[in-house]
C-alpha positions in Angstrom: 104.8 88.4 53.8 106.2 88.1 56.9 103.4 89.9 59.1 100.8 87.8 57.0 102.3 84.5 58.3 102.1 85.8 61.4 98.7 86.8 61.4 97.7 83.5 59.7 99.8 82.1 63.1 97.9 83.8 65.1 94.4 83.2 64.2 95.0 79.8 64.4 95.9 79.8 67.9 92.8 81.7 68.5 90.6 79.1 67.1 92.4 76.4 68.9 92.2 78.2 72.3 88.6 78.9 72.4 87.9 75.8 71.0 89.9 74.3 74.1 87.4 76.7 76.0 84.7 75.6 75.0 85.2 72.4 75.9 86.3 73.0 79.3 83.7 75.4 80.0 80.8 72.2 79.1 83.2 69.9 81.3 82.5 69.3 85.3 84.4 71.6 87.4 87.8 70.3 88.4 87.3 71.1 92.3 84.2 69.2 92.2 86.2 66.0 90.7 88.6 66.6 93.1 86.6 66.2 96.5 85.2 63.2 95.7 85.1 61.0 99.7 88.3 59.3 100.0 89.3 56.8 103.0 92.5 55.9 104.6 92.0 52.1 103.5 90.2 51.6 107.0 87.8 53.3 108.6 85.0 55.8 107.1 85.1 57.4 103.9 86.1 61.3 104.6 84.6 64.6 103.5 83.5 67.5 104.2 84.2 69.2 106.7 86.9 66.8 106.8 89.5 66.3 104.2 92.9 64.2 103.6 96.0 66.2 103.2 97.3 64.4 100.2 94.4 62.4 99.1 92.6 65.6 98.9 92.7 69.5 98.6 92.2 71.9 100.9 89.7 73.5 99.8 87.6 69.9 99.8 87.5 70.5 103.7 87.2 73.0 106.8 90.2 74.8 108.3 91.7 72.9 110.9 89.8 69.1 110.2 92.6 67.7 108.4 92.9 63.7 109.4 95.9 62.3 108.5 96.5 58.5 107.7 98.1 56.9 110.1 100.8 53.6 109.6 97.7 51.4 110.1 95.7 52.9 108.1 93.0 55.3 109.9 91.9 58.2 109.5 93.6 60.4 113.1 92.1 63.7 114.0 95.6 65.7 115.6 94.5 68.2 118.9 97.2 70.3 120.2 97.9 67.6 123.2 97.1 64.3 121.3 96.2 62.3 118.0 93.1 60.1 118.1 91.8 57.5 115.8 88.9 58.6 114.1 86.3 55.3 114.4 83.3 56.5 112.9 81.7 59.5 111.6 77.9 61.0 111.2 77.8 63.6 108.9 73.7 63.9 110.0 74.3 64.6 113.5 77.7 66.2 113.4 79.6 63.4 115.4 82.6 61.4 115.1 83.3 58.9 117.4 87.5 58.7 118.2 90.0 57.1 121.0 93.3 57.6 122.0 95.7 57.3 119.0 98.1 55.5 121.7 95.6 52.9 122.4 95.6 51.7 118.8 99.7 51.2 119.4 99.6 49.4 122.7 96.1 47.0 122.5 96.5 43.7 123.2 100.0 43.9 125.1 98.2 43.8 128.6 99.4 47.3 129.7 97.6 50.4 129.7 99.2 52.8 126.8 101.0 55.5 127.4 98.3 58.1 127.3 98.5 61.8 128.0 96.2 64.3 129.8 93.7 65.3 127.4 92.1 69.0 127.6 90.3 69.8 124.3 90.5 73.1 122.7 86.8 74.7 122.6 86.3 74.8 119.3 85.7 73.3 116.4 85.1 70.3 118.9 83.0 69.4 122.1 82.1 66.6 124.1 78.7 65.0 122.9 76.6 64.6 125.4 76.9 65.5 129.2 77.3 62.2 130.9 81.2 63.0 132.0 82.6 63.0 135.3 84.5 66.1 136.5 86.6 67.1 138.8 84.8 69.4 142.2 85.2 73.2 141.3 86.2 72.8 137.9 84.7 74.4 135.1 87.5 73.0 132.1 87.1 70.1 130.3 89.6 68.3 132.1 87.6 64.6 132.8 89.0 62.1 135.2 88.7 58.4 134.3 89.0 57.4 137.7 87.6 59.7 139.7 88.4 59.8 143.3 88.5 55.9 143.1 91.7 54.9 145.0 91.4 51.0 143.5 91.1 52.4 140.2 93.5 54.9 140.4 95.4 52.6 141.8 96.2 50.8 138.1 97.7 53.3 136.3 100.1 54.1 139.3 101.3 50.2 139.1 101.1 49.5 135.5 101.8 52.3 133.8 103.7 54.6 136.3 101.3 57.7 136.3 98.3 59.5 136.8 96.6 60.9 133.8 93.4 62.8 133.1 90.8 61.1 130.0 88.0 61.0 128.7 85.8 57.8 128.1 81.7 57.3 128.3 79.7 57.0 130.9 78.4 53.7 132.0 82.2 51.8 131.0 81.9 49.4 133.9 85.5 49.7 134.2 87.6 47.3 136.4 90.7 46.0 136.9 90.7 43.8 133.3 88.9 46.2 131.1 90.4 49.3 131.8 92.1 49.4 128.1 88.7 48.1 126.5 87.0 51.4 127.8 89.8 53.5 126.5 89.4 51.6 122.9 86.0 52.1 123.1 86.5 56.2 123.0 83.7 59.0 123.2 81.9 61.0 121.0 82.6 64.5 119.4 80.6 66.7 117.8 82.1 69.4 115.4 81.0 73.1 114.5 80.9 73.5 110.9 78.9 75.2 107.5 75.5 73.0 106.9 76.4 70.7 103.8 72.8 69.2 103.4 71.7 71.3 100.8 74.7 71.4 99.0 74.8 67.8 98.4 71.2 67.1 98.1 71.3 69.5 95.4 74.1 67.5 93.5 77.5 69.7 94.9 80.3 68.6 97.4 80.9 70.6 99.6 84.4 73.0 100.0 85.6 75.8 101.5 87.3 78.7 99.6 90.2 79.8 101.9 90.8 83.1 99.5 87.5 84.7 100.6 87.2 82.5 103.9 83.8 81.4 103.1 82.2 78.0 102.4 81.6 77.2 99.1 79.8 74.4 96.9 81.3 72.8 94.0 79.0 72.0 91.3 79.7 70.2 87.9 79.5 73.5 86.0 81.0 76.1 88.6 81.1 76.8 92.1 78.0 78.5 94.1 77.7 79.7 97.4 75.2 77.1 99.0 73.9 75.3 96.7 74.4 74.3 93.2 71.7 75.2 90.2 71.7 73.0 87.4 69.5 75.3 85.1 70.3 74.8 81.5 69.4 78.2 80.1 72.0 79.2 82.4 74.7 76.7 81.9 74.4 77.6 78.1 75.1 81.3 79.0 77.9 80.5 80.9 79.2 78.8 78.4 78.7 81.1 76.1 80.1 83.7 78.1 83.0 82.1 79.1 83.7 80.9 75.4 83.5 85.0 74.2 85.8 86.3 76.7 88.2 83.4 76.3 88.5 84.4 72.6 88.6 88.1 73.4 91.9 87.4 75.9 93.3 85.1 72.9 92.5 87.3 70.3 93.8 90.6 72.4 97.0 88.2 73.5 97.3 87.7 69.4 97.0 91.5 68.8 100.0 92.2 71.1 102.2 89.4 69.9 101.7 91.3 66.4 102.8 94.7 68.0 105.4 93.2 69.3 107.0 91.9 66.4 106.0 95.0 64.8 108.1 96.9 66.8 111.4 94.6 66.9 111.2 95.3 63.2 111.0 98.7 63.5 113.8 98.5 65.9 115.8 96.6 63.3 115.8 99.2 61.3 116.6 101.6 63.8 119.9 100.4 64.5 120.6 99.3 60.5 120.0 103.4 60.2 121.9 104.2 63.4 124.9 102.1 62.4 125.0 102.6 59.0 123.5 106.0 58.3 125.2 109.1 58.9 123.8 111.5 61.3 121.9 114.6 60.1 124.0 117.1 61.9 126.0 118.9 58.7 129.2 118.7 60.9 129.4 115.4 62.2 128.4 114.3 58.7 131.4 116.4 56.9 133.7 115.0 59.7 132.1 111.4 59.4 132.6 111.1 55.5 136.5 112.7 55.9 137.0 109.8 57.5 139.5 111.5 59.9 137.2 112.8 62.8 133.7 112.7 64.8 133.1 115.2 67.6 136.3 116.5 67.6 138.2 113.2 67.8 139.9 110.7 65.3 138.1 108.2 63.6 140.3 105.0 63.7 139.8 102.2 61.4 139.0 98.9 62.7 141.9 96.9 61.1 144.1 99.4 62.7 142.9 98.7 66.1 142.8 95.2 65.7 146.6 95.5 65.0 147.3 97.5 68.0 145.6 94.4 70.1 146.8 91.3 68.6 143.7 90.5 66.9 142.0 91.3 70.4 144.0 88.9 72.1 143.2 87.4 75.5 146.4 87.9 77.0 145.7 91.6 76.3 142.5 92.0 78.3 142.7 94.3 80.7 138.8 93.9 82.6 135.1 93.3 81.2 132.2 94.7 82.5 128.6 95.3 81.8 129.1 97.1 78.5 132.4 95.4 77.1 135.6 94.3 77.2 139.0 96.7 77.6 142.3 95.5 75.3 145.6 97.3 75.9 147.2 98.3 72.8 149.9 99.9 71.0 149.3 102.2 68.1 151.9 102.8 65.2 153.0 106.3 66.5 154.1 104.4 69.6 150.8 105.8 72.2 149.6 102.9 74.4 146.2 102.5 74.7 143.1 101.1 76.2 140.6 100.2 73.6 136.9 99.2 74.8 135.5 96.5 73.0 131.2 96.9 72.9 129.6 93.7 73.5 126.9 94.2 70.9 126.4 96.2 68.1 122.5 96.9 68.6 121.0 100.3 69.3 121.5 100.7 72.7 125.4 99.9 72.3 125.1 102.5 69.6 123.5 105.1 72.2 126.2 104.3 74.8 128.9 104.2 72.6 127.6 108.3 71.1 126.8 109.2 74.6 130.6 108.6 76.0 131.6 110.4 72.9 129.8 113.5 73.2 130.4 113.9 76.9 134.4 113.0 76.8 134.8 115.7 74.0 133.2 118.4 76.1 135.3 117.6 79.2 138.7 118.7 79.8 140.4 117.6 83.5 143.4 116.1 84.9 141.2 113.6 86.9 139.1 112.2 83.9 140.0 109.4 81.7 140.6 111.3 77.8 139.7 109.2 74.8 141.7 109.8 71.8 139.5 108.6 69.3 136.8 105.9 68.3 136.2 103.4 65.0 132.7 105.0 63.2 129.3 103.7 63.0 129.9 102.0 60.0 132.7 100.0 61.2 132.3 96.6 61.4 132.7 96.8 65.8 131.6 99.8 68.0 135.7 100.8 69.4 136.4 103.5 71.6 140.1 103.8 72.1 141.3 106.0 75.8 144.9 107.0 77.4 146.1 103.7 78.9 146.1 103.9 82.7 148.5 101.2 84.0 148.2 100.9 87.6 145.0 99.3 87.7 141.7 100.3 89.5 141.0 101.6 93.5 138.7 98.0 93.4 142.1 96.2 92.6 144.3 98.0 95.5 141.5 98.0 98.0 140.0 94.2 97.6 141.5 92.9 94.7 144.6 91.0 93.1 146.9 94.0 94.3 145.3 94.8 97.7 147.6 91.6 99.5 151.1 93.1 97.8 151.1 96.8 99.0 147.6 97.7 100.3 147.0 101.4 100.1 148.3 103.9 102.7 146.1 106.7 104.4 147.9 109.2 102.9 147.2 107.7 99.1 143.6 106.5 100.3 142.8 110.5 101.0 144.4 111.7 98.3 142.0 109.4 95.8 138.9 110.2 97.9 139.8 114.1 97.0 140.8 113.7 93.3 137.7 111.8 92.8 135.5 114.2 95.0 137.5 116.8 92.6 136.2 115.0 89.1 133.0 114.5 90.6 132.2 118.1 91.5 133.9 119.0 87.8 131.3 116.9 86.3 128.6 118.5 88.5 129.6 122.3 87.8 129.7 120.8 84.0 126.0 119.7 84.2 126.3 116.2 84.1 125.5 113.2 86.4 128.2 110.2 85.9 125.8 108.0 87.2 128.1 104.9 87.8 130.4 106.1 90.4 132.5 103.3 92.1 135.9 102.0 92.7 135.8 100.2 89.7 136.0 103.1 87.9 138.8 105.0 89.5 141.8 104.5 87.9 145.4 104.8 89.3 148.0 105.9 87.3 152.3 105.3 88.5 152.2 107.7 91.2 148.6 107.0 92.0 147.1 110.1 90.9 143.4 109.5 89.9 141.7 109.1 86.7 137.4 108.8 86.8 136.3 106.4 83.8 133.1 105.1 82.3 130.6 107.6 81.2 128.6 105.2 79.3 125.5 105.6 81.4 126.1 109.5 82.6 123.5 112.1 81.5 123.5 115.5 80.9 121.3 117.3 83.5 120.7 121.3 82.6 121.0 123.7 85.9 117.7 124.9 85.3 116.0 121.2 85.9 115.7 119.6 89.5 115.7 116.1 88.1 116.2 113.8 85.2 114.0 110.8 85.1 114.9 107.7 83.6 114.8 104.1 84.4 117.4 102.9 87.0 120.9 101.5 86.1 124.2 101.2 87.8 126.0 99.0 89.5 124.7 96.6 92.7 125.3 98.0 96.0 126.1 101.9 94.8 122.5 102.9 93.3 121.0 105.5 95.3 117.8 104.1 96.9 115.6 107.2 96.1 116.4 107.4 92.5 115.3 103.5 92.6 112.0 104.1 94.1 111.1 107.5 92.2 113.1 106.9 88.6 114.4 111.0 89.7 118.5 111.1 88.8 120.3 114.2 90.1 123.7 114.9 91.3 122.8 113.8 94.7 122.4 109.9 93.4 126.6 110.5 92.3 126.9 111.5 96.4 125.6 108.2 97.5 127.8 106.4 94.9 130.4 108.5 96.3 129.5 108.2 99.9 130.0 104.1 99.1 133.7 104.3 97.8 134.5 106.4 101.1 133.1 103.8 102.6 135.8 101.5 100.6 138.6 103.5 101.2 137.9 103.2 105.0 137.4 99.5 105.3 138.8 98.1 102.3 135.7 95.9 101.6 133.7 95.3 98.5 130.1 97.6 98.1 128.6 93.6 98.1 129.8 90.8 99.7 126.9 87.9 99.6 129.2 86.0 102.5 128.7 88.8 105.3 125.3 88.4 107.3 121.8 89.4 105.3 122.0 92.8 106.8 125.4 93.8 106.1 125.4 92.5 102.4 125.6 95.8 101.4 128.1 97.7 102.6 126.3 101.2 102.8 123.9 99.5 105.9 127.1 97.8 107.5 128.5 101.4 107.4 125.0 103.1 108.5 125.0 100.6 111.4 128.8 101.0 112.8 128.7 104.3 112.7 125.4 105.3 114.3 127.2 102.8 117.1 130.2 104.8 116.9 132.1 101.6 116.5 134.8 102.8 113.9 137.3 100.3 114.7 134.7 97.6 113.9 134.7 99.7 110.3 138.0 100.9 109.9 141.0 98.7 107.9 143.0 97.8 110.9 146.0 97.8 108.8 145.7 102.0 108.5 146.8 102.6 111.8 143.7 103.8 113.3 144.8 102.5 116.9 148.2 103.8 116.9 148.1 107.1 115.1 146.4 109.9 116.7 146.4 112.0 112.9 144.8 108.8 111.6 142.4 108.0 113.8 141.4 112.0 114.0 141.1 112.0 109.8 139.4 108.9 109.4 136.6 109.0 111.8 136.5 112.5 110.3 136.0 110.8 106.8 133.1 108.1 108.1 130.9 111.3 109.4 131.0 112.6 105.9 130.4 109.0 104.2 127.2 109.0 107.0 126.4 112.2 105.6 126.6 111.2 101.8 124.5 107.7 102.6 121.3 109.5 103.9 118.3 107.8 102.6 116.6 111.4 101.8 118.5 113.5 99.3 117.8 116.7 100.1 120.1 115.4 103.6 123.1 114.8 102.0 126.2 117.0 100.7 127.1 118.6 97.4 129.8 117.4 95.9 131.1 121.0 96.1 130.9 120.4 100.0 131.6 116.8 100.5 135.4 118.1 98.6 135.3 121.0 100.9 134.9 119.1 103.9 137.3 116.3 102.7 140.3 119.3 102.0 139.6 120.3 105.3 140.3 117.3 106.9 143.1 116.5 105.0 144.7 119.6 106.2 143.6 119.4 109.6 142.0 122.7 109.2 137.8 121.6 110.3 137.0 125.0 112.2 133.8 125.1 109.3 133.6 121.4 109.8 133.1 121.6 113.6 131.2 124.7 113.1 128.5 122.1 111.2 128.9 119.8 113.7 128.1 121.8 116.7 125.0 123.6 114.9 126.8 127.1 113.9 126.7 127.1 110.6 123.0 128.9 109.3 122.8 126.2 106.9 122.6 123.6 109.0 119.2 121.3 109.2 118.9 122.1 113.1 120.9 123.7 115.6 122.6 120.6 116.9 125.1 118.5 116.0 124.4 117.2 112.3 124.9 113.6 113.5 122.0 114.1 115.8 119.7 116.2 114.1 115.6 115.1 114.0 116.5 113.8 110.7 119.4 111.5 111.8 117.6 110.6 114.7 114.4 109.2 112.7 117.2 107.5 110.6 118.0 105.6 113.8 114.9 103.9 114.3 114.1 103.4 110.0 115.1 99.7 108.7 118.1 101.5 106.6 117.2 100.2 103.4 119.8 99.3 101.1 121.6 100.1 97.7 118.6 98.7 95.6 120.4 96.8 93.5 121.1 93.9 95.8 122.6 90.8 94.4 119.1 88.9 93.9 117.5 91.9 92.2 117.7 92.1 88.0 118.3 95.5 86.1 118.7 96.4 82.7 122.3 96.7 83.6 124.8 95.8 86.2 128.1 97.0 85.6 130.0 98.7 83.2 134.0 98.2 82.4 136.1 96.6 85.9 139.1 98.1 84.1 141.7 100.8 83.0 140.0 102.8 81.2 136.8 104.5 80.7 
């Protein structure tokens, strides 16, 4: 019944719309209403080549034969050096007769107006005629008024101050009373334009079609190229033709506003099945209807979890993020908790919400987040409850609420950057690509010990495939630009995530920041840039002792050579996590004899013999406009962030 009504829906707009068709198709063009002449209020009516900017369309006129309308009401034609008031035009000969738009200001006061030199460009307008008076040994169009008359040249020096250059016709009789009068009187132009005679005599005004650069005449039924033909056999084909495929485009549009609802039903009852259907694997079934595990973990009820929240009360939010919102909680054996909240219960929640499962069941390490259980699919919310992790995120110490109390020391800072170079490589080794690395996701327990969260977008990614391809998510200013532009994820995209929160740790500034210049929004190009410059002090938290402290300074600069590394543009360029936490221990224990090796070119696995940092491939980098995270603050993705919180 439903799809019937739609149909029914649908026809009808198809009737109405090639009905509306039809009758625009038999009405006159609407670029041929539109350059209809037009005047300023004085003057001659305007049209082509000419046209009115605001009175008429471009595309009733030439390129470059605007007139504009001035305060008195004429029509001025603006050259590069002056504006002159168009007097009269002759669309036969190709002539408009114009003056000086100053002498229309200053006539009748006595004085001559303040004129300029006047040198006309040589095209689309000339001189008419050759009756001009020009200067010995010039070939410009540069015309004296005076001459090399001393009396007459004499005026403008008294009156007006100056000596300018203008044109006027021959045969003026200028003198000493009339000078002004010879000036309103003007010359004569001629233009270079398309031949409009056949296009109007033939019924068409005539226009010019900017897109293909080519004049064109508008006719009542449609445009033509010179002239218009008002043949009926054809107009009725036209009209036919334009009616059919009208109704083809409605009907198709009708067709895929069926499928569409088609398929939003379909994926209604996806998500009923998915969320209220028990899966067909016999032991997640068994453990489903037991009621008392899924994967391996409890099933909580929902009451029970609202209980251990307050009801999800606000005071007890701990973050919110793309996915959902994180409550800390206290269960009846006494375990505090960190129980995400999905936003939605629809079937891509429902594929997140199995996704973290599965993965967090099949992990075991001291530097990932463990969830202790989750609500089932029938339950009336989507839960997942996690170990509570109290002392906030690194985003909070490093440019958050906490950063201004006690910011973060470089001992600690180090330490994170290896426990979470540690839990990446784990999750590497483990086959599987987190795929929403930041410092919003690194958690900090008492003693500051790391804890990786949020594996609601990560994927599995078998050792025996280069690449998983997928649509790009993640989190503005950490997505890895090739995995933007080719839809490839591999453990390398989780380096440049990773090569951004070194970047963090360093500096102690946000991935975006929509206040530093355009460039430099994202902080993986602000990094890019200072280091190729070698400025670290311009990247460097000041408050780290990079000035003062030789062991610092040494680890640090250390540190932004391997974030460089991490941020290359290419993939194949950058580290494994297996070697960025090699590198990283290394310089941490002030042991980088196989780091310097790299650097100086020893190591056979090197890209070149030289230095890394200036290898052919950094090099190029050098002169490339570095381009950024993709997911800059004015681009839109299916999703942005996932939980700014404790947990995972």
């Amino acid at each position: 019944m439903y799809n019937m009504h739609a149909l029914l829906v649908c026809l009808d707009i198809c009737v109405f719309c090639v009905i509306l068709l039809s009758k625009r198709s038999c009405g006159a063009d609407y670029r041929y209403e539109a350059c209809v002449p037009r005047n300023c209020g004085n003057g001659p009516n305007i049209s082509f080549p000419f046209y009115i900017p605001g009175l008429q369309e471009p595309y009733c006129g030439y390129p470059g034969f605007a007139l504009n309308c001035s305060q008195q009401r004429f029509p001025v034609l603006q050259l590069p050096e002056n504006d002159y008031v168009v007097e009269g035009i002759s669309y036969q000969t190709r002539t408009l007769r114009v003056y000086d738009a100053a002498v229309l200001s200053s006539y009748g006061t006595g004085c001559l107006p303040g004129i300029r030199n006047t040198t006309l460009p040589t095209a689309p307008f000339g001189f008419y005629g050759n009756n001009w008076l020009c200067g010995k040994g010039r070939d410009s169009w540069d015309l004296a008024i005076y001459g090399k008359d001393e009396i007459f040249a004499n005026i403008a020096l008294k009156n007006c101050e100056r000596n300018v250059v203008a044109p006027v016709e021959d045969g003026g009789n200028i003198g000493r009373g009339n000078v002004v009068e010879v000036l309103r009187r003007g010359f004569v132009l001629n233009w270079t334009a398309s031949d409009c005679s056949k296009c109007e005599r033939s019924g068409g005004r005539c226009g010019f079609n900017a897109t293909i650069y080519h004049f064109r005449c508008w006719c009542p039924g449609r445009p033509h190229s010179r002239r218009c033909r008002p043949e009926k056999s054809h107009q009725s084909v036209l009209i036919l033709a334009t009616a059919i495929s009208g109704g083809g485009a409605v009907l198709l549009l009708c067709l895929l506003i069926l499928f569409v609802l088609w398929h939003c039903k379909k994926r209604i009852k996806k998500i009923y099945f998915l969320s209220r259907s028990t899966t067909s694997d016999p032991s997640t079934k068994s453990d489903i209807e037991t009621g008392r595990s899924y994967f391996g973990i409890p099933i909580f009820s929902y009451t029970e979890l609202e209980v251990a929240t307050g009801n999800f009360d606000a005071s007890k939010e701990l973050g919110d993020g793309g996915f959902g919102a994180v409550y800390h909680g206290k269960l009846q054996d006494g375990r505090e908790v960190a129980i995400k909240r999905l936003y939605e219960h629809n079937y891509r929640r429902v594929e997140q919400f199995m996704n973290e499962i599965q993965i967090l069941t099949c992990l075991r390490h001291k530097n990932l987040v463990s969830l202790y259980g989750c609500t089932s699919r029938r339950s009336k919310e989507l839960l997942l409850v996690y170990e509570y992790i109290p002392n906030g995120t690194v985003a909070d110490h490093l440019h958050g609420e906490k950063a201004e109390k006690a910011p973060l020391s470089w001992p600690v800072r180090m330490n994170i950057a290896i426990e979470t170079a540690t839990a990446l490589a784990y999750l590497h080794k483990s086959d599987i690509i987190h795929r929403d690395v930041k410092t919003d996701n690194i958690l900090l327990d008492n003693n500051f010990c790391v804890k990786v969260a949020d594996f609601g977008l990560s994927r599995f990614c078998p050792n025996n495939v280069t690449h998983v391809s997928t649509a790009p998510q993640g989190t503005p200013g950490y997505v890895d630009p090739e995995y933007h532009q080719c839809y490839q994820l591999t453990d390398k995209s989780d380096v440049y995530s990773f090569g951004v929160v070194l970047v963090e740790l360093l500096s102690s500034m946000p991935a975006v920041d929509i206040s530093r210049s355009r460039d430099e929004i994202n902080l993986a190009n602000l990094a890019v840039n200072r280091i190729q410059k070698h400025a670290f002090d311009e990247l460097l938290d000041r408050s780290l002792g990079y000035d003062c402290d030789a062991e610092v300074k040494r680890m640090s600069t250390s540190v932004a050579e391997l974030a460089f590394r991490c941020l290359q543009l290419e993939k194949d360029m950058r580290p494994s996590m297996d070697e960025v936490l090699s590198v990283l221990e290394e310089i941490r224990s002030g042991d980088e004899s196989r780091f310097e090796d790299v650097r100086e070119g020893k190591d056979h696995n090197c890209v070149s013999g030289k230095m890394w940092s200036e290898t052919d491939d950094v090099v190029l980098l050098k002169n490339m406009n570095f381009q950024s995270s993709p997911n800059a603050v004015t681009d839109v993705w299916v999703s942005s962030s996932t939980i700014t919180s404790s947990v995972g």
